[in-house]
C-alpha positions in Angstrom: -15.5 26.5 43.0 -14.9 22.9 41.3 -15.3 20.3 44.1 -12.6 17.9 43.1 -14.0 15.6 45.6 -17.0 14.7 43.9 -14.9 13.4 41.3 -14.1 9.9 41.8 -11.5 7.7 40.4 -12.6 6.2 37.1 -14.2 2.9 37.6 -16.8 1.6 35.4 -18.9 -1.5 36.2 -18.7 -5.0 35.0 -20.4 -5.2 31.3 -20.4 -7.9 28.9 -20.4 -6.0 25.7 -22.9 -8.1 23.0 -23.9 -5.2 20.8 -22.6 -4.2 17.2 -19.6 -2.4 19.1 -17.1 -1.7 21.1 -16.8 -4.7 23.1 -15.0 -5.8 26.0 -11.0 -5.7 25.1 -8.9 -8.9 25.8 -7.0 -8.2 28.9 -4.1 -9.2 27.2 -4.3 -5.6 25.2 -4.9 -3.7 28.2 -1.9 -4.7 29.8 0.3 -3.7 26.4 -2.0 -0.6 26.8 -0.7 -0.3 30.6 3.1 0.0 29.9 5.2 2.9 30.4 5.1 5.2 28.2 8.6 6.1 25.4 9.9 8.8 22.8 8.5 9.1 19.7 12.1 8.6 17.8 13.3 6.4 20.5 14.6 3.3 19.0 12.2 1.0 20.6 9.6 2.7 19.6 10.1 3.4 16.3 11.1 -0.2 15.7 7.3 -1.1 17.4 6.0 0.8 14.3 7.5 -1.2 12.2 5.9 -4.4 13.2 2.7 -2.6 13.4 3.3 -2.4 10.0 4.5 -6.0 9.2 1.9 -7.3 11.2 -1.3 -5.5 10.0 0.1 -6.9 6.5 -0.1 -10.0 7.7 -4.0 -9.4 8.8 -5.1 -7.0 5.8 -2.8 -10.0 3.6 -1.2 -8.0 1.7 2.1 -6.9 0.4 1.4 -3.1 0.6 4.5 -1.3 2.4 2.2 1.7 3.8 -0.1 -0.4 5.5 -0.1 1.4 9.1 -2.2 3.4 11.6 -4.0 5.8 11.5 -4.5 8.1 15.4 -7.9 8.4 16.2 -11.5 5.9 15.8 -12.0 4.2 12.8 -13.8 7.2 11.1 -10.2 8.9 11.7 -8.8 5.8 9.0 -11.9 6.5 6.5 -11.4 9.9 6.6 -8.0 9.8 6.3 -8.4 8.0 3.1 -10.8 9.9 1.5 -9.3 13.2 2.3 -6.2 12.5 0.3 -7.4 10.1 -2.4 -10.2 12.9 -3.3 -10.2 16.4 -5.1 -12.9 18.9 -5.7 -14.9 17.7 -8.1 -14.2 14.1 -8.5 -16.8 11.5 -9.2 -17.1 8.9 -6.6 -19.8 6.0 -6.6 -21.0 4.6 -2.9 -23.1 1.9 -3.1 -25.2 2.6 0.7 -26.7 -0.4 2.1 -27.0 1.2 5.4 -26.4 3.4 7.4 -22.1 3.6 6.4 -22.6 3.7 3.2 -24.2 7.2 4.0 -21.3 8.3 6.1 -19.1 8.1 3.0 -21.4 9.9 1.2 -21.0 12.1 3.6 -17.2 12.7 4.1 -17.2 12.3 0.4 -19.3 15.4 0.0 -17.4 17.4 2.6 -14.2 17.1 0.0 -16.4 18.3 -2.5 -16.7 15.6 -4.4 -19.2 15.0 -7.0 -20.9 12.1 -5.4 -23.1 9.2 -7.2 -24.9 6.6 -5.2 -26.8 3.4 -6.0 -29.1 2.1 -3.1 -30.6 -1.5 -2.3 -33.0 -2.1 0.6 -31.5 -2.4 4.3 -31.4 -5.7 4.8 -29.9 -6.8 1.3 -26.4 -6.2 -0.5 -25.5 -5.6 -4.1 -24.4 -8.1 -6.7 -21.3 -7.5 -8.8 -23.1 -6.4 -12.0 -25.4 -3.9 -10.4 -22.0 -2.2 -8.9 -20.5 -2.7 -12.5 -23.8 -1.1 -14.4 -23.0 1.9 -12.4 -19.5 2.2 -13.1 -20.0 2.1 -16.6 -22.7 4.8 -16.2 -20.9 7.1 -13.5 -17.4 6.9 -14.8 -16.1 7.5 -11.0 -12.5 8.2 -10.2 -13.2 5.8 -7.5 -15.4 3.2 -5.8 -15.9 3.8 -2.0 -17.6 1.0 -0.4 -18.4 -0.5 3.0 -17.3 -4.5 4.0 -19.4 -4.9 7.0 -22.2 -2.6 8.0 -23.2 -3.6 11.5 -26.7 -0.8 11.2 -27.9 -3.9 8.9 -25.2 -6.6 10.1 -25.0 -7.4 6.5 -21.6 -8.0 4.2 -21.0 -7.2 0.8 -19.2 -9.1 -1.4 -16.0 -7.9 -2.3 -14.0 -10.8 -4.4 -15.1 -9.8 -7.3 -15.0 -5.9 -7.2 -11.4 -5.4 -8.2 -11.2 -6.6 -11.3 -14.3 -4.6 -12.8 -12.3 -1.5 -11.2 -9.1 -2.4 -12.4 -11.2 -2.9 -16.1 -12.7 0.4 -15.8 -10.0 2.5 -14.1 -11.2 2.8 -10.6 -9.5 2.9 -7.7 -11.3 0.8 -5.0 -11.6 1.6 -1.3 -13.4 -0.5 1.3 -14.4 0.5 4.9 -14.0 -2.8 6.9 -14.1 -1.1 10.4 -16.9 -3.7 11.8 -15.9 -7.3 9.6 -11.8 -6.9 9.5 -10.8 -9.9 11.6 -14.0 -11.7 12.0 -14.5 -11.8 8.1 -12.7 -13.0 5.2 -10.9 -9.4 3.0 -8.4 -10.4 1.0 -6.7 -7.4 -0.2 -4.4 -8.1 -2.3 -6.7 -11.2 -4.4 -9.3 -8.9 -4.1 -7.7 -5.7 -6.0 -8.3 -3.7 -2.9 -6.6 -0.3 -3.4 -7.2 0.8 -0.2 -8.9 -0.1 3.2 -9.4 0.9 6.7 -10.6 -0.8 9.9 -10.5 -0.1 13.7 -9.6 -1.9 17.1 -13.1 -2.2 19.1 -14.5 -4.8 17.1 -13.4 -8.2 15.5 -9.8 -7.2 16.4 -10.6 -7.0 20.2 -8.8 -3.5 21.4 -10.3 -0.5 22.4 -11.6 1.9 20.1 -9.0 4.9 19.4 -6.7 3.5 16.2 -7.4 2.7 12.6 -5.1 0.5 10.6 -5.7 1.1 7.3 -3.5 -0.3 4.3 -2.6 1.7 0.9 -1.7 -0.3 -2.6 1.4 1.3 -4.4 -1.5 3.0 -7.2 -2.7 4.6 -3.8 0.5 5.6 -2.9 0.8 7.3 -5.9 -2.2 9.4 -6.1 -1.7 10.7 -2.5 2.5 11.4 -3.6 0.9 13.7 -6.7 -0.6 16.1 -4.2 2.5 16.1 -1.6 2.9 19.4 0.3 5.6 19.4 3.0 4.5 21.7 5.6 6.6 24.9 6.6 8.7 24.7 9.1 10.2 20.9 8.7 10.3 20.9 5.0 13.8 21.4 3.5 15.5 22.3 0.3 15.0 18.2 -1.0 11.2 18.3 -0.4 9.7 19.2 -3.7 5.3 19.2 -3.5 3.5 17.6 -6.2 2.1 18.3 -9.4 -1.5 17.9 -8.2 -3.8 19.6 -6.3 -2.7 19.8 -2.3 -4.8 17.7 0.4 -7.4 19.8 2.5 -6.4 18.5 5.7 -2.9 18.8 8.0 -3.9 15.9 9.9 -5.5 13.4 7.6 -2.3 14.3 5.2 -1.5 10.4 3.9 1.4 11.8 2.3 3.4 13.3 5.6 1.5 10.5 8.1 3.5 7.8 5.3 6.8 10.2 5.9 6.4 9.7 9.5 6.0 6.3 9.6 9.0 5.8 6.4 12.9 5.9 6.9 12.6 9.9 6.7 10.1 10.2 10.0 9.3 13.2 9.3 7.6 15.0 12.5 3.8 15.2 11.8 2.3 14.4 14.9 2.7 12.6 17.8 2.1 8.7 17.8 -0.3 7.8 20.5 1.9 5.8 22.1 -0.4 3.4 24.3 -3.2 2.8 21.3 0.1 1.5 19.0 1.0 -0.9 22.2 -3.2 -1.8 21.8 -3.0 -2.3 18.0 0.3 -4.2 18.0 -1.2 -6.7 20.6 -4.5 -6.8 18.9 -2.6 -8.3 15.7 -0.1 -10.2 17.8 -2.7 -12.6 19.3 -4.9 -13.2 16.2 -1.9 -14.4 13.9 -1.1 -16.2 17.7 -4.1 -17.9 17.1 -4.2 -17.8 13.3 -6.1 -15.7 11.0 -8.1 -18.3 9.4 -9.1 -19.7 12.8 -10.3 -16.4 14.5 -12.4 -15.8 11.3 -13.5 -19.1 11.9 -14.2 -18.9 15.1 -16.2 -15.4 15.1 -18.2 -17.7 12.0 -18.7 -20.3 14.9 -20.1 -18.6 17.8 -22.4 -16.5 15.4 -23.7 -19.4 14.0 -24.7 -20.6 17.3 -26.2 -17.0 18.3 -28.4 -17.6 15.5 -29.5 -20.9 16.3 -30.5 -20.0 19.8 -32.3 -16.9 18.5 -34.1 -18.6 16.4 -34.6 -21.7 18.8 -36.3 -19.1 20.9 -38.6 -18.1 18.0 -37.3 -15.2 17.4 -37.2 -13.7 13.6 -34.0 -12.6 12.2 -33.1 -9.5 9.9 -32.2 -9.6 6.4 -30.7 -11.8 4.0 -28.8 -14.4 6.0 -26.9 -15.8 3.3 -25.0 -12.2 3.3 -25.0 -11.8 7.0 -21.8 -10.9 9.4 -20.0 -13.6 11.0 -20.0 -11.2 14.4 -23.4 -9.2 14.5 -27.2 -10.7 14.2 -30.0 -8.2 13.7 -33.2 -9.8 15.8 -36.5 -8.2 14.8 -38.2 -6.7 18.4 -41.6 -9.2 18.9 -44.8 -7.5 18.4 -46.1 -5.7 21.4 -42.3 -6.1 23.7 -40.6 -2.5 24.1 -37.2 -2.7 22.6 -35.4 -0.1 24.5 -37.5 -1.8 27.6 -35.3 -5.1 26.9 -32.2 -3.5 26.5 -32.1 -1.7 29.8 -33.5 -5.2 32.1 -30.1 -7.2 30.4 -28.3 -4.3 31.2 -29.5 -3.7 34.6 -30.5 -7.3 35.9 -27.6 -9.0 33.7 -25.2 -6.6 33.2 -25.6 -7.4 29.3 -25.5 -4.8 26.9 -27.2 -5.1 23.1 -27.3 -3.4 20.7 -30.6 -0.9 19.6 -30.6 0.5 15.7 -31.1 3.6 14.0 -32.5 5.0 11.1 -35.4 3.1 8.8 -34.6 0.0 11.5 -35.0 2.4 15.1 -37.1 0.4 17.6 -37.3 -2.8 14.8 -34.5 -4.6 15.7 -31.8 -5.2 18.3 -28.0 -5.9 17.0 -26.5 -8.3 19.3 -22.8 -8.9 18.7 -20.2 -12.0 18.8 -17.2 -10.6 17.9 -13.0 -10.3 19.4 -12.7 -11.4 22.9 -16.5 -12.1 23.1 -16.6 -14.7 20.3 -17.0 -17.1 22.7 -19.6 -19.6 24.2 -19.8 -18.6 27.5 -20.8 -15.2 25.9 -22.9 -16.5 23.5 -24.8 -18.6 26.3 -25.1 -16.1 28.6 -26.3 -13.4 26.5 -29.5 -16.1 25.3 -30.8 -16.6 28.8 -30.7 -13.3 29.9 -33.0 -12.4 26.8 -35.2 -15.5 26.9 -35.7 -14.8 30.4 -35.9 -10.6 30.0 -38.7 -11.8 27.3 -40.6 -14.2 28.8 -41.6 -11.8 32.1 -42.4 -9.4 29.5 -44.8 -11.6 27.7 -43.4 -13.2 25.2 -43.7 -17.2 25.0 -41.0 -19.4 24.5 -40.0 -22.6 25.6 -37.9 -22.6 28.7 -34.0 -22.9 28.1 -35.2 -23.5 24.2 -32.4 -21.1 22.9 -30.0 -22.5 24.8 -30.4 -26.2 23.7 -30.3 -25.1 20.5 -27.4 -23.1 21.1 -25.8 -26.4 22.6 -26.7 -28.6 19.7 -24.9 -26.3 17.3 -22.0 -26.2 19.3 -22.3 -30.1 19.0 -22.7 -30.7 15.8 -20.0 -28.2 14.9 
């Protein structure tokens, strides 16, 4: 027999979240995320999705009518994409710079696509002509690519991607799940086709939601392979002329018909992660867009001065780096994972650890949504210049967090 008893009501401890992701919500989207709950065709409700959709243009800046929300984590938006953008057999090209780059390879592959990659070291990014040599060579239907990718913390240079795919008839998709908030993208200026992000990052919700946003050439390839499931299609709905999309759920064409004039039932909008997303994008154009990019570029800035003031090396090309993640290469002879759990248990800190070619190299320590700020960015370098120094390593006493201070000044 279960005993219920041993089950407690939820409650987690206090964390300050400074890893690549999730971090700590604003309390402001909780509270959205706390109200009661309505119909899915009430009026209300239906009216919230429309300024979900007017305000995520806003962020994404763009004039794309399906830009929108996807139900489920940010690989829920990617997949989403990807599922109904391509057929068995198309050629894709990823360029993988880490470890997201694979995961597109990945879902890519599960669609049974015929999937081309060009690598660079972790640690670096990929200049527009290297991406354009392989377009010429691959001929891909499309160009899947990641903005941000916080298993390196590096970002990849988008402005000029667009018009090489627009040249070469590409369609262009970016994951921006980790930078999209905290980091310049453009869509529109940048020929963006298609993109995807999530809430527990830059934005500052809880993971669960994935706005993504869809240009009309988009639109149109996903309306080509429309199939109207049985049951709520009618007489009117005709399928298209292309080959169907291998998922119900991750269907762009009926998710668009759900959130268009039509709401056609598909699923069930999770309510209380649309009140997250809505706030999420309320308060950053609140506080501007420009300025919260700004501001993620200003306490990461001053993460990285106190890192280094410490004497600690950094990882990969700087010049290319996140505004809201740092990669800190682990000193010779201190146990990574050994660091990690003092913050966490002495500080109530948590950082980030990596994976892949960079497991047990580096820690990812993150400055991003509601914990781009200095009290964050302050705390988190004295807890790891003091975690360090009792486990060996030398630094000057409060060195990271005068240089943390001066950076703050000067800026």
């Amino acid at each position: 027999m279960l005993d219920i008893a041993k089950f407690n009501q939820i409650n987690p401890p206090s964390r300050i979240l400074m890893g690549p992701g999730p971090i700590n919500a604003d309390p402001r989207v909780l509270r959205a995320m706390a109200s009661q709950l309505i119909g899915q065709y009430d009026p209300v409700m239906t009216g919230y999705m429309n300024e979900v959709m007017a305000l995520y243009r806003a962020l994404f800046r763009t004039e794309n009518r399906w830009t929108m929300l996807i139900d489920g984590t940010s690989r829920a938006g990617i997949e989403a994409i990807i599922l109904s953008a391509v057929r068995p057999g198309d050629k894709v090209l990823v360029p993988v710079f880490g470890r997201f780059g694979h995961l597109l390879c990945e879902i890519a592959r599960r669609c049974r696509a015929e999937v081309h990659t060009i690598e660079v070291p972790w640690g670096e990014v990929f200049t527009p002509d290297q991406i354009e040599d392989a377009i010429k060579k691959v001929k891909p239907r499309l160009l899947l690519t990641v903005q941000g990718d916080t298993s390196t913390t590096m970002l990849q240079p988008l402005a000029q991607l667009g018009e090489i795919c627009r040249r070469h008839g590409v369609l262009f998709y970016t994951d921006a799940t980790a930078s999209f908030g905290g980091n310049a993208l453009e869509t529109d200026a940048w020929g963006l086709d298609a993109a995807s992000a999530g809430l527990q990052k830059c934005l500052g919700g809880p993971s669960g939601s994935s706005p993504i946003t869809l240009s009309p050439e988009f639109e149109a390839l996903v309306r080509r392979r429309k199939c109207v499931e049985e049951g709520i299609r009618t007489a009117e709905h005709v399928d298209g002329d292309d080959e169907m999309i291998y998922s119900n759920y991750f269907d762009l064409g009926m998710i668009m018909d759900y959130w268009g004039p039509e709401r056609l039932n598909h699923h069930t909008e999770a309510t209380s992660m649309l009140f997250a997303a809505r706030e999420c994008a309320r308060l950053i154009l609140e506080e501007g867009l420009d300025t919260c990019i700004a501001r993620h570029e200003l306490h990461g800035a001053a993460l990285l001065a106190g890192i280094q003031g410490m004497g600690l090396d950094t990882f990969g090309d700087l010049d290319n780096k996140m505004n809201n993640v740092l990669g800190v290469a682990i000193p010779k002879g201190i146990h990574g994972e050994q660091v990690r759990q003092m913050m966490l248990n002495d500080f109530s800190i948590e950082i980030g650890t990596s994976f892949g070619p960079l497991q047990g190299k580096i820690w990812r320590i993150g400055t991003m949504g509601y914990n781009a700020r200095k009290d964050c960015v302050m705390q988190t370098l004295t807890a790891l210049e003091a975690v360090l120094n009792r486990l060996g390593f030398k630094s000057t006493q409060g060195a990271a967090m005068q240089a943390a201070w001066n950076y703050y000044d000067k800026a």
